[in-house]
C-alpha positions as CSV (number, residue, x, y, z in Angstrom):
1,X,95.8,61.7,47.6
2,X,95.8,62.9,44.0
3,X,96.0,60.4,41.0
4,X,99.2,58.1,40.5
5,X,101.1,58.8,37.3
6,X,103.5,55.9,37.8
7,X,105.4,54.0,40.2
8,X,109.1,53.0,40.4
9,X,110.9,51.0,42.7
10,X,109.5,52.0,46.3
11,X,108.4,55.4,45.1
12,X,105.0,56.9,44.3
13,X,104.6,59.7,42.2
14,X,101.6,62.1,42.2
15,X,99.4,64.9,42.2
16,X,97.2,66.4,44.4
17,X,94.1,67.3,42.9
18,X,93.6,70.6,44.6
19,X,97.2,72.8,45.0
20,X,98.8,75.5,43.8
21,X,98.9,76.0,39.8
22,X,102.9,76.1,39.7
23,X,103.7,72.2,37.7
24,X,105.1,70.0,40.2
25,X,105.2,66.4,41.3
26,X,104.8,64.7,44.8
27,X,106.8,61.4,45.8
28,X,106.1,59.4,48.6
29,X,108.3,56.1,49.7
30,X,107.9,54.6,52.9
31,X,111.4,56.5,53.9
32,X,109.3,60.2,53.5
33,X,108.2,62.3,50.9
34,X,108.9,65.1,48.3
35,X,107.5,68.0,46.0
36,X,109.6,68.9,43.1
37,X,108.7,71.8,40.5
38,X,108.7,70.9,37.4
39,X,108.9,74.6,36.2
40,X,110.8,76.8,35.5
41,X,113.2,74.2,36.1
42,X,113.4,70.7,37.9
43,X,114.1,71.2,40.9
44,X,113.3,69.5,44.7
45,X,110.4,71.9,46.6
46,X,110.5,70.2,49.7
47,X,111.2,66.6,51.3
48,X,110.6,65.3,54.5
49,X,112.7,62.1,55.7
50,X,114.6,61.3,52.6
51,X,118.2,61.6,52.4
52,X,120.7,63.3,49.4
53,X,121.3,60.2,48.0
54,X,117.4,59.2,47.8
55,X,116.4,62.9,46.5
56,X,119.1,62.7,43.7
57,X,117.5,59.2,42.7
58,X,114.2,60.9,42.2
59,X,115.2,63.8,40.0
60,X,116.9,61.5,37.7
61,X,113.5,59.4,37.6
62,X,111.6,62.8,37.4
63,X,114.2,64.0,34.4
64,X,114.1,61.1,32.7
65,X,110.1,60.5,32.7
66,X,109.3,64.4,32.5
67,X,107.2,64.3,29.1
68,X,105.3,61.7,30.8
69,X,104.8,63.9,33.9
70,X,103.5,66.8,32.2
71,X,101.1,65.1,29.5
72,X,99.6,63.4,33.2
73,X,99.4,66.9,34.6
74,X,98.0,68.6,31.5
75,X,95.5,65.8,31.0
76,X,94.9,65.9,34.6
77,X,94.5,69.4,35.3
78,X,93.7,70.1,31.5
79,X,96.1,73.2,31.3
């Protein structure tokens, strides 16, 4: 797994080092996991074992701490 940019409640979120150049995010819980793009707008990718109500948590988290997301993934990636 790729470098934690923060944690909230039971939910990781993360990059993988080595993906696709399109900004996103991963988030992992111990319910399942999730890719959301982060470009052109927020929006879930994929998830796997997380429900409506747990998906719409994490794009309010995701919206409300995006400048912190992308200054991680710019200093991260360094793009």
């Amino acid at each position: 797994m790729g470098p934690t940019i923060f944690k909230e409640q039971n939910y990781r979120f993360f990059f993988f080092s080595r993906e696709e150049k399109r900004m996103h995010v991963h988030v992992i819980s111990p319910d399942g996991e999730a890719k959301f793009w982060l470009e052109p707008v927020i929006e879930i990718a994929n998830s796997t074992g997380l429900n409506k109500t747990q998906i719409n948590l994490l794009l309010n988290l995701i919206k409300k701490r995006e400048n912190e997301i992308r200054k991680s993934w710019k200093e991260h990636f360094g793009s």
